[in-house]
N, C-alpha and C positions, 0 to 999 in steps of 0.2 A: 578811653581817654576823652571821651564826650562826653555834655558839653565844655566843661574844662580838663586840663590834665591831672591824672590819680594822683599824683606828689602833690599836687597841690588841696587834695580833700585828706588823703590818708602817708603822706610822708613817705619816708624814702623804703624802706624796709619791706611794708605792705607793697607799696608798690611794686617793688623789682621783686616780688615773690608772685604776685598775679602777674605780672611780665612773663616769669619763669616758666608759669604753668602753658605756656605756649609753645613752647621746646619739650617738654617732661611730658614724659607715657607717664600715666595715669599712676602706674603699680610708684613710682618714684616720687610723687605730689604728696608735699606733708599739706591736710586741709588745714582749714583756715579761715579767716575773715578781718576786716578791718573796722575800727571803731574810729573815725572821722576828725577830724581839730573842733569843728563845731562844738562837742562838746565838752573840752578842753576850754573851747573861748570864750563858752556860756558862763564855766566856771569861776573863771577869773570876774568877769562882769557882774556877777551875784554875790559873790562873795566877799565879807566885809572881815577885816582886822584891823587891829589895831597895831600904827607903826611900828617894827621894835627898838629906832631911834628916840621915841618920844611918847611913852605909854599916856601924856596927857591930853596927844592930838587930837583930835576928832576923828573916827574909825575912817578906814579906805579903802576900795576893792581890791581885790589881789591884784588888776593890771593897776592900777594904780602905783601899789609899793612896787611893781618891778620897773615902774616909769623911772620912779623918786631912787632907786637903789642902782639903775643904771645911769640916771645922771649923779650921783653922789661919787664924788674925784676922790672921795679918803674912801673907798675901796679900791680902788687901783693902785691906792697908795700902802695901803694896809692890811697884809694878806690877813692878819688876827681877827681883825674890824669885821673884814669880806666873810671869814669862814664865819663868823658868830650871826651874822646880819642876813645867810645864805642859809645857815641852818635852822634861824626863826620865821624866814618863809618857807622851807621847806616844810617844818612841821603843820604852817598854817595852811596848808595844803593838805596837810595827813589828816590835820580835827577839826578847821571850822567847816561851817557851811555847811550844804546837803547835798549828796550824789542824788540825781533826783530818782525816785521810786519806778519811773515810768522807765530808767532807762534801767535800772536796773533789770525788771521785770524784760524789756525787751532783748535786753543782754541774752539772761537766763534763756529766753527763748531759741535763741537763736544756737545759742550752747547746745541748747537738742538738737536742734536740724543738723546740725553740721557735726556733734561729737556722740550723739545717739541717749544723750541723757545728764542731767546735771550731777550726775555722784561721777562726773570723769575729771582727772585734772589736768586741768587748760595751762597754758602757758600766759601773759598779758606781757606782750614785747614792744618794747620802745621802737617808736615810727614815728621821728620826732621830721620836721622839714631841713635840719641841721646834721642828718648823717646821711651813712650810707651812698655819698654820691663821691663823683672819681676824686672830686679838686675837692674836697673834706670827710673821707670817710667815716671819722666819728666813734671808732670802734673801743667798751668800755668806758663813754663816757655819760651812759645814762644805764638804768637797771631796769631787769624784767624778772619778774614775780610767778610762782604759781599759784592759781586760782582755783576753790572748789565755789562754782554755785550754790551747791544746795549749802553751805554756810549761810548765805546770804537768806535762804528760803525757812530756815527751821525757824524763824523768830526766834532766838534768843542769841548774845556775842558770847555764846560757852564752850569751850574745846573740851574734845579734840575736833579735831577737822573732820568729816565727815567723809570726804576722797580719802583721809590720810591719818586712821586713826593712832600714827606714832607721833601724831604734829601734835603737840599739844593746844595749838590756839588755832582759830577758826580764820578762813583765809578767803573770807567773801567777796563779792564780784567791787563792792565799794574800798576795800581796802585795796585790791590790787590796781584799779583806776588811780587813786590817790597816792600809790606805791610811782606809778611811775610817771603819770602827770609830775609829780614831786622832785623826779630826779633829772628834770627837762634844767634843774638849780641847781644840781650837784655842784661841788667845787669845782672840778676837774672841768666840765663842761661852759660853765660861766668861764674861766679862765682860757680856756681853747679858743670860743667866740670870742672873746677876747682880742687873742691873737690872729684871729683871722678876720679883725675888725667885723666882724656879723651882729648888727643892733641886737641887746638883749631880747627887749619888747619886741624885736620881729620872732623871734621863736617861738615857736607851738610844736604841741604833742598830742601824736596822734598813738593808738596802741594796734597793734599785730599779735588778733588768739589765734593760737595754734594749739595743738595736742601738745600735752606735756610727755618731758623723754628723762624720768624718772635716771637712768641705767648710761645716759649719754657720756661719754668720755670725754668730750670736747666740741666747740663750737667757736666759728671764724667767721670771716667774712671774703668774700670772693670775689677779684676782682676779673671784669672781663674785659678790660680796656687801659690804655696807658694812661695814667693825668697827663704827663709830658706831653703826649703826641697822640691826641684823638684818633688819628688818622689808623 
């Protein structure tokens, strides 16, 4: 938690997981690692679109449209407007712009140290600053993807997946960044904030890789405290 606190570089998610491994024998520790908001924030700052109120504007970064789309009142007025308006940043999240190379590569890397090789399939889990915590758990309102590196490594976007050759399409380290930065705008999520008055534009997305659990029956969320009564 030096020099600042982990929820505030990698979200709530990442966080209370390296929390966890403090209590947890070893044999019990699913690995892991966290992927920061920085790059998340870089995102938004680089990346240019075009509004999808007015394809004549003049282009604007991605914080920008979620400035202009959280002060726009005919979304809160208009669930129709909201979903159309949420699903064309969403996309523009999935294909403009560039995941940059370097982070990719440094991903990939890190993918070895920690899962023993890029043909393994990773999990990319929402670690948004907007879940996971007592007074807003957040549970299901953002998605997490699984991930093969070496997609990302073979130079070419051709399936099948490389970890998973019944997948037909290739599931590289930039698609699953993009998968769930993307879903930081889900419907469900923008509407929650919503209701718990939390600024759009204050939320960021951070990701939590883990091993992927192929065979898993189920996954929840845990709490270890009352919201009502800290105490």
């Amino acid at each position: 938690d030096s020099p600042v606190p982990l929820v505030s570089r990698f979200g709530g998610k990442a966080t209370n997981l390296a929390r966890l491994y403090a209590y947890l024998d070893a044999q019990y520790r699913v690995g892991g690692f966290g992927i920061p908001f920085a790059h998340f924030e870089a995102f938004l700052d680089t990346t240019t679109v075009s509004d999808p109120r007015d394809a004549t504007s003049p282009p604007l970064t991605l914080r920008s449209l979620v400035k202009t789309l959280a002060a726009d009142a005919s979304l809160a007025q208009d669930r129709t407007r909201r979903a159309v308006l949420l699903a064309a940043l969403r996309k523009a999240i999935e294909t403009a712009g560039t995941v940059p190379p370097a982070l990719v590569s440094d991903l990939a890397a890190r993918i070895i140290a920690e899962f023993g090789g890029t043909g393994v399939r990773v999990r990319f889990r929402s670690s948004s600053n907007v879940e996971d915590g007592l007074e807003f758990p957040g549970a299901g309102l953002y998605d997490s993807t699984t991930v093969c590196a070496d997609d990302s490594l073979d130079a070419d976007a051709l399936g099948p997946s490389a970890c998973d050759p019944s997948n037909p399409d290739e599931r590289g380290i930039e698609r699953g960044l993009r998968k769930v930065w993307a879903s930081l705008y889900s419907d469900r999520a923008w509407d929650e904030r919503d209701w718990f008055q939390v600024p759009q534009d204050a939320a960021s997305m951070a990701v939590l890789v883990t091993q992927g659990f192929p065979d898993e029956d189920a996954n929840g969320v845990v709490f270890t405290g009352d919201p009502g009564d800290p105490a």
